[in-house]
C-alpha positions in Angstrom: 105.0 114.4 70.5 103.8 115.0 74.2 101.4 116.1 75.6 101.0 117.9 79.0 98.7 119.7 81.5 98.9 123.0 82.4 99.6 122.1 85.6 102.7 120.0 84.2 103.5 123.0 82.2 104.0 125.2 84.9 105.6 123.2 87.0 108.5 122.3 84.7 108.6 125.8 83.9 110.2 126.2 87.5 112.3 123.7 87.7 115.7 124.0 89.4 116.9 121.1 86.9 115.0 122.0 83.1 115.3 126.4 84.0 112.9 128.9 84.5 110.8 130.5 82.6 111.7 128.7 79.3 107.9 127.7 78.2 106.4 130.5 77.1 102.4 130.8 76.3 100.9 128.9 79.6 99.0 131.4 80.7 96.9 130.7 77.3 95.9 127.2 77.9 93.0 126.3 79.9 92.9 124.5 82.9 91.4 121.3 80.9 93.3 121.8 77.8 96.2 119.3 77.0 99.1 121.2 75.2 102.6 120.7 73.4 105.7 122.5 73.4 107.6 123.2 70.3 111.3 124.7 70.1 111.8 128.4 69.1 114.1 130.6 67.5 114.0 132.6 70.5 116.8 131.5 72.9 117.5 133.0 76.7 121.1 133.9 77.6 120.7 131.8 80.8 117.7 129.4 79.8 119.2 127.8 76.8 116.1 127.6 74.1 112.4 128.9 74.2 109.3 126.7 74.1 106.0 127.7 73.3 103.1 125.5 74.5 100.0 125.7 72.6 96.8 123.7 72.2 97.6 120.0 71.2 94.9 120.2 68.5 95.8 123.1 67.0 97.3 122.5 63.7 100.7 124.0 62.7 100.5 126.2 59.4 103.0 127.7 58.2 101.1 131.3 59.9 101.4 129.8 63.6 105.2 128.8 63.0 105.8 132.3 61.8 104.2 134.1 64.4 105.8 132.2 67.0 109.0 131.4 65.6 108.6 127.9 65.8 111.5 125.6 64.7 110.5 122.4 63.2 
């Protein structure tokens, strides 16, 4: 899976091409902190599906994919 900056987060958070607003969570990472997006439940009538980016080291348990309604 893929990592990515904040900065990289945020930018293809506003893109005219992927949507806006889609990646949920980036204000959460740190500036030095790599992250990765995983799929939600959650879906945006004009965004399509919901990302959540969290810590790339942060393992998933089965707690994290409930509270965020991860999909995997």
């Amino acid at each position: 899976m893929t990592t990515h900056t904040k900065d990289q987060l945020l930018q293809m958070n506003a893109s005219p091409t992927l949507g806006f607003n889609w990646i949920k969570n980036i204000d959460n990472i740190s500036n030095n902190t790599l992250a990765k997006i995983y799929p939600t439940g959650d879906a945006c009538m004009m965004s399509g599906r919901i990302y959540i980016a969290l810590p790339a080291t942060l393992e998933l348990t089965r707690e994290i994919k409930t509270k965020y309604n991860i999909w995997l």
